[in-house]
N, C-alpha and C positions, 0 to 999 in steps of 0.2 A: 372563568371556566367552571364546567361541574365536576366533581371527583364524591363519586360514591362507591362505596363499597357495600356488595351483593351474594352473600355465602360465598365464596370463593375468586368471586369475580371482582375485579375493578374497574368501574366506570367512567373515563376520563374523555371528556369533550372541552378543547380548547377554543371553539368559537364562544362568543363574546356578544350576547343581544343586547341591545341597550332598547327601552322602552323608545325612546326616539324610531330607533329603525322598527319596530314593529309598526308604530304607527303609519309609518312612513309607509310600509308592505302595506298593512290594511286601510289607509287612503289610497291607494292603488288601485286593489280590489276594489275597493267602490266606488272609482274612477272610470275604472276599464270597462266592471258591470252595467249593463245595462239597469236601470230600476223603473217596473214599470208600474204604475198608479193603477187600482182596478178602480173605475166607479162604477156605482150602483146609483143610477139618477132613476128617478119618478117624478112626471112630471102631470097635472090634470087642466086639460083646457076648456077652451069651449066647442064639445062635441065630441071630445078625444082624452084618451090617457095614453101617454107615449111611456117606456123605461128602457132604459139604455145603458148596456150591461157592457165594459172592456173601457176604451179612452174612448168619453165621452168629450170631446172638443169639435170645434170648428176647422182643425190643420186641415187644409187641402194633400189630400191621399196621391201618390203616384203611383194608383193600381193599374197593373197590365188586367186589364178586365176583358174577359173572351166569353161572347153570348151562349145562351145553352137554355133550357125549359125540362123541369124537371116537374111530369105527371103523376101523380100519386094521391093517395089516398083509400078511405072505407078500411085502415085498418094499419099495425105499429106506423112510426117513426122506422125510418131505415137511413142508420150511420155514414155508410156507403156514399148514400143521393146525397146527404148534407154536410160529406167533404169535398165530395165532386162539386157541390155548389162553394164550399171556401173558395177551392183551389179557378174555379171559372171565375169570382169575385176578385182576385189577383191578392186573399188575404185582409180583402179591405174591410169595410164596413156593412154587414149584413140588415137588410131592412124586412122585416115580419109585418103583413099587415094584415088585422081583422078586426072583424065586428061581432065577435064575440069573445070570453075567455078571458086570457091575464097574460105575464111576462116569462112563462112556463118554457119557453122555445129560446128566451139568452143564454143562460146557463148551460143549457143542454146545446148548444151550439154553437157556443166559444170554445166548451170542453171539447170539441170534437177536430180542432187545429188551429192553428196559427193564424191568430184574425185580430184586426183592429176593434172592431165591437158587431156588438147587435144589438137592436133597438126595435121594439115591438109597439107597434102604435095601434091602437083600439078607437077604432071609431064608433060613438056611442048615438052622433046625430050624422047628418046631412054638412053642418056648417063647418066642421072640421075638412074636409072636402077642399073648401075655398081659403082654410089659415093657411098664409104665407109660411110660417115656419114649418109646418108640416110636407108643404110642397117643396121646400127649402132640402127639406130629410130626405122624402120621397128623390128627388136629382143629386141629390151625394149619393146615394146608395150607390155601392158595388156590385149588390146583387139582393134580390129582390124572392123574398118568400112571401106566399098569400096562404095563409093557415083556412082550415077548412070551416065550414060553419053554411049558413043560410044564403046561398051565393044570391038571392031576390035580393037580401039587403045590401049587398055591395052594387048589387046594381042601382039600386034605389041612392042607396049615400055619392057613388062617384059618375054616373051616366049625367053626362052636360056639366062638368065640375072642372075645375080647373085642376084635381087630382085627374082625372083622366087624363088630360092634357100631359100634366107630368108623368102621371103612368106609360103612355105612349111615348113621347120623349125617351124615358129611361130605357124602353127597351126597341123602340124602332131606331134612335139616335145615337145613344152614349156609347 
């Protein structure tokens, strides 16, 4: 027990910790906790740089994912439009796609709720269009942003592509 004495007062606690039971309490907590891994992947292919901000793996998601089209642009980001896309995303996995720019839209959109990740892929040719992995990304996504830029060159890199293909998929299908 502890027995201190305090200007007038006496401090007297009869329980009894033994370094065992703390440990015992703080393997608990770290049992019970959840602990979740942040990555930060950067990846450069042929014709693409993808990065991929939150849990970057392969688990198959069981997102309640509920369709929805969010128009915007010519001026800020608005917070609002990109929790309403989390929460239509069912939390899942967010997919950014453009042809120009960087990985500016992860960070600033994981901060904004409860999401499995987000992953920004830059198409820099045509051929990334047709890599399997990329179309791979493109049909996991839970929900789908197309950042703004030169919309002739997205038509140019995905019209007759097998990313079209999966672009359509993802939102007339899934």
């Amino acid at each position: 027990g502890i027995n201190a004495e305090y200007g007038d007062h006496q401090i007297v606690s009869s329980q009894k910790y033994s370094i065992k039971m703390i440990l015992q309490i703080l393997a608990l907590v770290l049992f019970v906790s959840p602990i979740v891994s942040i990555d930060n992947k950067h990846v450069v292919g042929n014709g693409y740089e993808y990065w991929c901000y939150g849990r970057c793996d392969n688990t198959t998601l069981k997102s309640e994912v509920r369709s929805g089209v969010i128009i915007s642009g010519g001026g800020t980001d608005v917070d609002d439009a990109f929790r309403w896309l989390i929460d239509r995303s069912g939390n899942g996995r967010i997919v950014v796609i453009r042809a120009s720019g960087d990985d500016a839209y992860n960070k600033y959109i994981y901060s904004l709720g409860e999401i499995y990740s987000v992953t920004t892929i830059l198409f820099t040719s045509r051929s990334a269009s047709f890599d399997s992995d990329i179309n791979s990304m493109i049909r996991s996504a839970d929900g789908l942003y197309m950042a703004g830029g030169d919309q002739s060159v997205y038509l140019s890199y995905w019209k007759d592509s097998d990313l079209e293909t999966s672009l359509n998929w993802l939102i007339n299908t899934k």
